[in-house]
C-alpha positions as CSV (number, residue, x, y, z in Angstrom):
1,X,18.4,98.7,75.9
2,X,20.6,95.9,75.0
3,X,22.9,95.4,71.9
4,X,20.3,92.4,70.8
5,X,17.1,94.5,71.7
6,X,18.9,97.7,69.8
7,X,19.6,95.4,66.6
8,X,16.2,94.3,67.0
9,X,14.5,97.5,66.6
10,X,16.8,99.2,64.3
11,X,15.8,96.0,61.9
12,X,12.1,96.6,62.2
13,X,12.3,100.0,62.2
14,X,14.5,100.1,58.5
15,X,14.9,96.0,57.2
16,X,17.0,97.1,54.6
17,X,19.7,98.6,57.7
18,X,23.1,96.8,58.2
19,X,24.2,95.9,61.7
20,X,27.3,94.9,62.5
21,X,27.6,93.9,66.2
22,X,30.4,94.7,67.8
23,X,30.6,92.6,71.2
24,X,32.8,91.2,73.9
25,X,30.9,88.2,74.0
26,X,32.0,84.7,71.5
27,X,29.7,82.6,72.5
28,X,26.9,81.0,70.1
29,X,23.9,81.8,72.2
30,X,25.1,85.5,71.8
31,X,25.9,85.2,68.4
32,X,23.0,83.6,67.2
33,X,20.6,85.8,69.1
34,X,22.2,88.7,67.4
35,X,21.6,87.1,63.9
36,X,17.9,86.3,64.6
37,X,17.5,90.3,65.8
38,X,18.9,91.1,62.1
39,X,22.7,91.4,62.7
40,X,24.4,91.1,59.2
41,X,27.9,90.4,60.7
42,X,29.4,89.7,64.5
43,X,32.9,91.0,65.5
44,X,34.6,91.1,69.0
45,X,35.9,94.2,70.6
46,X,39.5,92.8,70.6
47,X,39.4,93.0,66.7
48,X,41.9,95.1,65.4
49,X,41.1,98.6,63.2
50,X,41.5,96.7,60.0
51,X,39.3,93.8,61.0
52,X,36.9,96.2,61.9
53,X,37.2,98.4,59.0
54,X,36.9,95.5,56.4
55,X,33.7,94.2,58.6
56,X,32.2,97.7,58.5
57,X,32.9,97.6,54.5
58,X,32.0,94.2,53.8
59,X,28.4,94.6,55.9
60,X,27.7,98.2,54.0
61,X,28.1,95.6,50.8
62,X,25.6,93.3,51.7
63,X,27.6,91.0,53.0
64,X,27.8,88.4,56.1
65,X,30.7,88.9,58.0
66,X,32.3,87.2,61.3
67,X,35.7,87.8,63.4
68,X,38.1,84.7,62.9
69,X,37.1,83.3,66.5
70,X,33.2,83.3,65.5
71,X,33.3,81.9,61.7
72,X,35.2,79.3,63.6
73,X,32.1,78.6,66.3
74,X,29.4,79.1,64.2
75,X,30.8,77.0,61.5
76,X,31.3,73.9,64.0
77,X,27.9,74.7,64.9
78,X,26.6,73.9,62.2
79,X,28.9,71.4,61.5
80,X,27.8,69.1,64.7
81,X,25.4,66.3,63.9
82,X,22.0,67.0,64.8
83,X,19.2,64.8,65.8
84,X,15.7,64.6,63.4
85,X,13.0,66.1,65.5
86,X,11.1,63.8,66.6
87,X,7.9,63.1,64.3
88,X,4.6,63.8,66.8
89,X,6.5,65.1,69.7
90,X,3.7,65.4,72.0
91,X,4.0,61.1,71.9
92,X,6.1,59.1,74.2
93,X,8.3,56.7,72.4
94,X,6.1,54.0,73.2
95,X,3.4,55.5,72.1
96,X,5.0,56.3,68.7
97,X,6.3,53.2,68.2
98,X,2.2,51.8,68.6
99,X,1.1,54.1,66.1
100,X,3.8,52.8,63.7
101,X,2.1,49.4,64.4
102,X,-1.2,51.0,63.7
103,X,-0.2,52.6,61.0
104,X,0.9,49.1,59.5
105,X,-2.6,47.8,59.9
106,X,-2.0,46.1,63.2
107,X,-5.2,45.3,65.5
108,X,-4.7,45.6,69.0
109,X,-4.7,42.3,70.1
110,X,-1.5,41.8,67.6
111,X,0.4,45.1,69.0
112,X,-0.3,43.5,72.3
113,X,1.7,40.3,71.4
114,X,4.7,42.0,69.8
115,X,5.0,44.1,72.7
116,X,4.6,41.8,75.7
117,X,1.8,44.2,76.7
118,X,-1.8,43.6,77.7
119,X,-4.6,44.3,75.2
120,X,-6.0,46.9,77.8
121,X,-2.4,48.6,77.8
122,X,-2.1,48.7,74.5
123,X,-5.9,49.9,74.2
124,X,-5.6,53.0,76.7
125,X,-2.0,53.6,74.5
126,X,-4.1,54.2,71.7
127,X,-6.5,56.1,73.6
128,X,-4.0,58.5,74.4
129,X,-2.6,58.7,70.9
130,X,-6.2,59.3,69.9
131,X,-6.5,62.2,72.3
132,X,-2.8,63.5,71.6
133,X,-3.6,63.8,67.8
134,X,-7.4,64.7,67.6
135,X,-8.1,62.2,65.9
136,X,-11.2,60.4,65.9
137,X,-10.7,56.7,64.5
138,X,-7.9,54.0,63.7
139,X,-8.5,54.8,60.2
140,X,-7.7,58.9,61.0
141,X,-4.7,57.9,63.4
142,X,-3.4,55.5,60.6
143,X,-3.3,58.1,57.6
144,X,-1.8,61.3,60.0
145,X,1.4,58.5,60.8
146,X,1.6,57.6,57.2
147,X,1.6,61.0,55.9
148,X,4.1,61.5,58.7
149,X,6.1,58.3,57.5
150,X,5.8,56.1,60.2
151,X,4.8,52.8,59.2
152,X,6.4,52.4,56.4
């Protein structure tokens, strides 16, 4: 069993346990898969005894804990600007940017124009949207993007 499978079952065995992992690896995948297993801290191997002493201490206390090299990663992690998911990702852009239209109580012929499209493209785009978020009307489609703020 790995150290990430291990930290895994020790937290659903006992979810108030501490783990501290003690690893070779720095790199964020690693150390984020050990926190979502239920690791409370992440040190490497090259830490010296009183790193790992502290880290043992601090963990027993509750207490997030990280080697130098790691607080450092995880904090520019976070750190990074991240793109808003995307609202209704199942939609292509074009098709979003259509339902924004409808959702602004465009008709079809009017989407067409602002567009450049045909009316039948723009009518088989909203078929699509229909089918891509069960929906059964213009009036349905129109309050899901609101709700979603598109439109606005």
């Amino acid at each position: 069993m790995s150290g990430i499978e291990a930290t895994r079952a020790i937290a659903a065995a006992d979810p108030a346990a501490r783990v501290l992992v003690l690893s070779l690896f720095e790199d964020e995948d690693s150390v984020f898969l050990a926190l979502r297993a239920g690791a409370r801290g992440y040190v490497l191997k090259d830490a010296g005894e009183e790193e790992l002493t502290g880290a043992i201490r601090a963990v027993a206390r509750g207490e997030a804990i990280f080697s130098g090299a790691i607080a450092g990663r995880v904090l520019a992690y976070f750190a990074q600007p991240r793109e808003a998911p995307k609202v209704f990702p199942a939609l292509t852009d074009r098709e979003r940017e259509i339902l924004g239209l409808i959702a602004q109580g465009h008709p079809n012929p009017s989407i067409a124009r602002r567009l450049s499209l045909s009316p039948k493209t723009v009518a088989n785009y909203v078929s699509a949207i229909f089918a891509k978020l069960q929906v059964a009307d213009r009036a349905e489609a129109m309050i899901r993007a609101r709700e979603a703020g598109l439109g606005g």
